[in-house]
RORODREN-834699 format. One record per residue: x, y, z of N, C-alpha, C in turn; residue in three letters. Coordinates in steps of 0.1 Angstrom, whole numbers, plus 5000, padded with zeros to 4 digits. Example, Ala and Ser with C-alpha at 12.3 -4.5 7.8 and 13.67 -1.06 7.14 Angstrom:
BEGIN
513249435078512349555078513249675078ALA512849785071513749895071512950005079SER
//
This chain:
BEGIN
403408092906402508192901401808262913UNK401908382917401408462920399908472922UNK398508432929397808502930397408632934UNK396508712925396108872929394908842928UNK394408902940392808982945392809082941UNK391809122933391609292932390109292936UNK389709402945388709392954387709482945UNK386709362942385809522941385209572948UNK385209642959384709722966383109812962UNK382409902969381509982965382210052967UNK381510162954382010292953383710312948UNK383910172943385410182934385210282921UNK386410322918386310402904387210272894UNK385610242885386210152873387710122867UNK388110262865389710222857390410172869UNK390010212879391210142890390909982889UNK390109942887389709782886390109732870UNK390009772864390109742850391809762846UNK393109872850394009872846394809762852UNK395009772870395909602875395209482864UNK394209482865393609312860394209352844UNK394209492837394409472822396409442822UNK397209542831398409542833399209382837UNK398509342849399009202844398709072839UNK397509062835397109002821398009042812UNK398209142809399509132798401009112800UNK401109162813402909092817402108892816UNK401308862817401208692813401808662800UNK401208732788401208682775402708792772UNK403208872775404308902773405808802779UNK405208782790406308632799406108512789UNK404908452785404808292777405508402765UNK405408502756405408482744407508552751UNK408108542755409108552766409908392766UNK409008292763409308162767409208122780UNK408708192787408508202806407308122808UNK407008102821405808072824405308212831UNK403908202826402708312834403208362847UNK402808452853403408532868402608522877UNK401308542871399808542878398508512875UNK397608492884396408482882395808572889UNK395208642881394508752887393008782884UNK392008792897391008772898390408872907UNK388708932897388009012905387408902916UNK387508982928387008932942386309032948UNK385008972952383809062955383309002965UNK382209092976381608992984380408952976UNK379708982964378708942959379208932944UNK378708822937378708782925378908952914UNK378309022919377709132910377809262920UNK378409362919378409452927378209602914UNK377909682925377809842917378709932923UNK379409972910380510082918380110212908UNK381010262915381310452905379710492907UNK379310492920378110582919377510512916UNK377210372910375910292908375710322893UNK377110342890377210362873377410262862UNK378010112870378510052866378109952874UNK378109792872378009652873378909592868UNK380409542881380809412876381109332882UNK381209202867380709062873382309012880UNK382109002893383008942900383908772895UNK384908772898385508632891385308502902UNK385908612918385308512922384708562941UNK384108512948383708552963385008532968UNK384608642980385808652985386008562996UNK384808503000384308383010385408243004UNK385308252993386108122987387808142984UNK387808232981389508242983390008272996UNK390908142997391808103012393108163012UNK393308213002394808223001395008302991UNK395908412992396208492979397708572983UNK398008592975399708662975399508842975UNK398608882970398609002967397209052967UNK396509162976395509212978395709372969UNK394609392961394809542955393209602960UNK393309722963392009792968392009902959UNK391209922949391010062937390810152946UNK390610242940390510422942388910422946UNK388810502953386610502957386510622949UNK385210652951384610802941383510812956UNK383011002959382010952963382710972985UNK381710992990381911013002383010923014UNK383910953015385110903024384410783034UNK383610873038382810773056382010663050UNK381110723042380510633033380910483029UNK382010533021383110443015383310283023UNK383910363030384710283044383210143050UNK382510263053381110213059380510053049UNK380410113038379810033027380609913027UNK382009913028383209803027383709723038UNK382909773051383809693065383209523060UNK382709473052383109373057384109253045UNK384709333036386709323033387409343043UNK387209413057387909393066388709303073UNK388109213079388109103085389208983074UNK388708983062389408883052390608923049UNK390909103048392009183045392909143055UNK392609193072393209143080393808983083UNK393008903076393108773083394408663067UNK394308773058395108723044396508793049UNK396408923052398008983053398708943074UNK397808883080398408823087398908643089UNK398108573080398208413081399308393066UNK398508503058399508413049400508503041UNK400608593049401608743044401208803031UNK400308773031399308833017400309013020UNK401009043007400909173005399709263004UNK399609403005398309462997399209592997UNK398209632982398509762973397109842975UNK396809942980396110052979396310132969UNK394910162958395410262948394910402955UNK395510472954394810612957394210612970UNK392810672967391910672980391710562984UNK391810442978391510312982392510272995UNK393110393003393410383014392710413024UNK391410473025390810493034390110373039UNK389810263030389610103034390210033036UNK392110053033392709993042393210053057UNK393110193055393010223071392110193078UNK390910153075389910123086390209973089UNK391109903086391409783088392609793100UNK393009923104393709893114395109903113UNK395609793097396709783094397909873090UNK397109993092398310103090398710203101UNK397710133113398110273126399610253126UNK400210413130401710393129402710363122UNK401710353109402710353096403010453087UNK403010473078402910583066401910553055UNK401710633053400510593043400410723030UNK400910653018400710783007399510773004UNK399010923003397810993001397511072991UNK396711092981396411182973397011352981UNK397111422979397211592988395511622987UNK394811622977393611642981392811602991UNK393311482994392411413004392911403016UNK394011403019394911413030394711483043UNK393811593044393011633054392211563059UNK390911503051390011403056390711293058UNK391811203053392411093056393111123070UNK393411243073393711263088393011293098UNK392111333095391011303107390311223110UNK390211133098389511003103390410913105UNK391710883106392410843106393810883116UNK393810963126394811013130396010943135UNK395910783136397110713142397510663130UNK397410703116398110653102398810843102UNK400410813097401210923090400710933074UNK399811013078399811073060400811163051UNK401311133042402211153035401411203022UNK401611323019401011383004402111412994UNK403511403000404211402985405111322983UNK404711202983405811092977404411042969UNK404610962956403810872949403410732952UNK405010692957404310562969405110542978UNK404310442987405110442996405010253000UNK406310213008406110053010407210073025UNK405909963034405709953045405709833052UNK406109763054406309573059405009523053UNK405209503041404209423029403309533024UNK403009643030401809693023402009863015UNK401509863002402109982994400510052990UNK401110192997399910302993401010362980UNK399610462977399710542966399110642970UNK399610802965399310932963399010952947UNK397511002946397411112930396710942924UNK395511012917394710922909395210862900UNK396010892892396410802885398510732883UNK398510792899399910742899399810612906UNK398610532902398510372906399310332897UNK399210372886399910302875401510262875UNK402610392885403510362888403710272900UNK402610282911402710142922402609992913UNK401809992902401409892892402909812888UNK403309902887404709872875405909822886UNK405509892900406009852911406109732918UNK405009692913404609522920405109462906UNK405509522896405709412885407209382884UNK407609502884409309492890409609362903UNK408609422910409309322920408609172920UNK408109122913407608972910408208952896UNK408309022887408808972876410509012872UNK410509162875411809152870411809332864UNK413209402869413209532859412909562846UNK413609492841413309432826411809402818UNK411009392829409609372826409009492829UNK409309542834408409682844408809772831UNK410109782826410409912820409409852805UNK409909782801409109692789407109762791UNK406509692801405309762805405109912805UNK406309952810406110192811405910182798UNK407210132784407410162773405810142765UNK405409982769403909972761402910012764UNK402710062773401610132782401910332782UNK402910302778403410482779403110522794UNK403710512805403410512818404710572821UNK405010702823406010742831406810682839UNK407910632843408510532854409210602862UNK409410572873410010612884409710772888UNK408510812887407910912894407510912909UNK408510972912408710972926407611042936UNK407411192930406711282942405411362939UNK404911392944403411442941403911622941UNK404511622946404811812948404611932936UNK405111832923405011962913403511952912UNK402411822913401311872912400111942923UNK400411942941400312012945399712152944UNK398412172945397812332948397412322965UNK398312412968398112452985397012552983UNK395612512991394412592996394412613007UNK395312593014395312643026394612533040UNK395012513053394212323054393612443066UNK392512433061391212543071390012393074UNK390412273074389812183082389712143095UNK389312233102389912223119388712313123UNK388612293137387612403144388612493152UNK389512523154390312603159390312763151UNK389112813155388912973148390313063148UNK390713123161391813153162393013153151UNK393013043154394112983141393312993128UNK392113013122391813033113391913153109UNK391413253118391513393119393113413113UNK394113373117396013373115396313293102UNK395313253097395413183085395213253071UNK393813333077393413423063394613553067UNK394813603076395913733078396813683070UNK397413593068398913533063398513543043UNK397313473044397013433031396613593026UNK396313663032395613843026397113923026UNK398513883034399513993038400513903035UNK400313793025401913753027402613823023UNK402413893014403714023009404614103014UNK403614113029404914183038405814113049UNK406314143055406714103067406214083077UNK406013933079404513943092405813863103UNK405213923114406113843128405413803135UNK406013683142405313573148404913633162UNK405213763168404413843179403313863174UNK403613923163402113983156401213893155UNK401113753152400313673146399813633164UNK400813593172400413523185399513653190UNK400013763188398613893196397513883186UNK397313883177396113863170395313763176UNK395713613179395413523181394913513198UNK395613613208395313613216395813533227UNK397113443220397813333227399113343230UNK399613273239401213283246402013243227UNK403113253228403813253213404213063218UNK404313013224404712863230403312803228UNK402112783231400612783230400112813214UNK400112943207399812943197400612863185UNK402212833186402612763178402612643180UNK402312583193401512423194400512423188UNK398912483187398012523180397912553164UNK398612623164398712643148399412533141UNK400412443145401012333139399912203138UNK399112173151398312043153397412103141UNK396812233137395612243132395912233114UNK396912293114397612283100398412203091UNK399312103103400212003097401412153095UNK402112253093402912343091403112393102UNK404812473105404812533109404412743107UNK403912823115404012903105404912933097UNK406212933099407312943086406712883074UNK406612713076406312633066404712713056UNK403912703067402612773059402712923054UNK403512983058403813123052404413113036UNK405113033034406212973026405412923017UNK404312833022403712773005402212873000UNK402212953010401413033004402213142994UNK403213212998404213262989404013192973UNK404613062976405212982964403912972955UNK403112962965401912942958401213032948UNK401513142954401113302944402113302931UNK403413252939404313212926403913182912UNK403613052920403212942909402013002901UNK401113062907400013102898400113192885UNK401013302892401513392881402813312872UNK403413222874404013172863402613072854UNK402113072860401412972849400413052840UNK399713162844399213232842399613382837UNK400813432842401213592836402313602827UNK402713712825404313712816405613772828UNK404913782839406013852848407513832850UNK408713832847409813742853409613682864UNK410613622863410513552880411313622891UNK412113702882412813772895411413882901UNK410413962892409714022894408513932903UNK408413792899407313742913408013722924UNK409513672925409913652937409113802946UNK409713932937409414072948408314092957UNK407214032943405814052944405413972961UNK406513862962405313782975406613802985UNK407613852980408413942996409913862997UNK409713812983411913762988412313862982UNK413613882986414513962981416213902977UNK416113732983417313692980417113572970UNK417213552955417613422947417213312950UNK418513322958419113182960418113142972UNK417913212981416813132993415013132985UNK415213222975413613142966414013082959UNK415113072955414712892943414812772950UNK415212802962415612652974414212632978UNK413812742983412312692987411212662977UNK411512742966410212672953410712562950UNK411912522953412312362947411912222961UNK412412332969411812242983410112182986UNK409412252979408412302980407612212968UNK408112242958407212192943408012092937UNK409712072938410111992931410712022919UNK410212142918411212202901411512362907UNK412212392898412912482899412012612889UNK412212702895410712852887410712802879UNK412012842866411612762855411312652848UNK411712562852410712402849409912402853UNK409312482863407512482867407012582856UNK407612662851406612792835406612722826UNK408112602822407612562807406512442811UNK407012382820405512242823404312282826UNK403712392833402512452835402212572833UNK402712612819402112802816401412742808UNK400412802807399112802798398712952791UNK399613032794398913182785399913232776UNK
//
């Protein structure tokens, strides 16, 4: 049998604590009524009997200290609500136990969501990958710059330890740990009773690019809004490096550190982006928005809106038009 920790943390968001402990609690009584034996024991672990999360919205009663469990197979960290630094701050001392379970006794751990920002402050992911919400993924990289943040995959697994991107695509890392302790057969059984999507792979169709103006590099901000005010026309990369006032070798080292894109790349999803808006929102064809943000060939905009979002123009109008 499997032990699982699920940490309550400060500043956890409830349903992230409440669905692992409700999800396999029920792969239990689905395995005995199965003729199997149980898979797991799974237990809220807190540093205090009683803790307050979600903003100090909520009180719950821990199952057991985290001082007293020596040993566990699986570490899960919920989703935080609520200031990143904070977060982290309020939690360092799960640290030390996090580190000292996934090195002595190979304790896996699952991060749901943001609940990666406390396991990056543990260290254990410099130089790894780490899936990230896309919203957050700016701040997870700055405070964090020796972890690879990754914003469009849904999860990701790393020598024992599995993040998650997007609030509620814990539930497919969930079904991920249940597959691999129990069995395929049980995970699909769980999607079907739980109605949980399976094998959702990428974060991209839900993606809204705002553009990543989180940097103090003005310059490059200045080349940011020009792009985002003129994508329509033909802008050239002379033009942007004299705006900017920098060698074209210098400004595109600069513009890539500050953005994560190259400008191709950030020209491109601002495009797709205006795309996306008017399909979800106008009656335009799509041959008529490709014009609008400056393609003129098909085949190289459906590559890149697929590259880009994951579906093709049209599977993105019927899944997200609203007018």
């Amino acid at each position: 049998m499997k032990h699982v920790s699920i940490l309550v943390v400060k500043d956890a968001i409830l349903s992230s604590l409440d669905a692992p402990k409700q999800l396999f609690t029920k792969v239990n009584e689905f395995l005995v009524h199965m003729g199997r034996d149980p898979g797991f024991h799974v237990q809220l672990v807190g540093i205090t009997k009683k803790t307050m999360i979600n903003d100090n919205t909520y009180i719950v009663q821990c199952d057991e200290l985290m001082t007293n469990i020596k040993y566990t197979d699986l570490i899960i960290i919920p989703m935080l609500c609520g200031d990143f630094h904070h977060a982290v701050e309020a939690n360092k001392a799960f640290v030390p136990w996090i580190i000292s379970q996934h090195a002595k006794n190979n304790a896996e751990i699952a991060s749901l969501c943001s609940g990666s920002f406390v396991l990056a402050s543990t260290g254990l992911l410099d130089g790894k990958k780490c899936a990230i919400h896309w919203g957050a993924a700016e701040d997870f990289k700055k405070m964090f710059p020796l972890v690879k943040a990754i914003s469009d995959k849904v999860i990701n697994y790393e020598r024992g330890i599995y993040t998650s991107g997007g609030y509620y695509s814990y539930l497919n890392l969930l079904l991920c740990l249940i597959e691999k302790y129990t069995g395929r057969e049980m995970s699909v059984f769980v999607s079907k009773m739980f109605e949980i999507q399976i094998e959702r792979k990428s974060q991209a169709p839900f993606t809204i690019f705002a553009g990543q103006k989180n940097h103090d590099d003005e310059p490059i901000k200045l080349v940011q809004e020009f792009i985002e005010n003129n994508f329509q026309d033909k802008i050239s990369i002379d033009q942007l490096t004299a705006m900017a006032c920098l060698s074209r070798r210098n400004f595109e080292r600069r513009f890539k550190k500050a953005t994560s894109n190259t400008v191709i790349e950030y020209t491109q999803r601002v495009k797709i982006e205006a795309v996306k808006k008017g399909l979800e929102t106008g009656r335009k064809t799509i041959v008529d928005l490709m014009y609008d943000v400056g393609y003129s060939d098909m085949k190289t905009f459906r590559s890149t809106f697929r590259k880009i979002t994951g579906l093709s123009p049209l599977e993105y109008r019927k899944r997200y038009s609203y007018n």
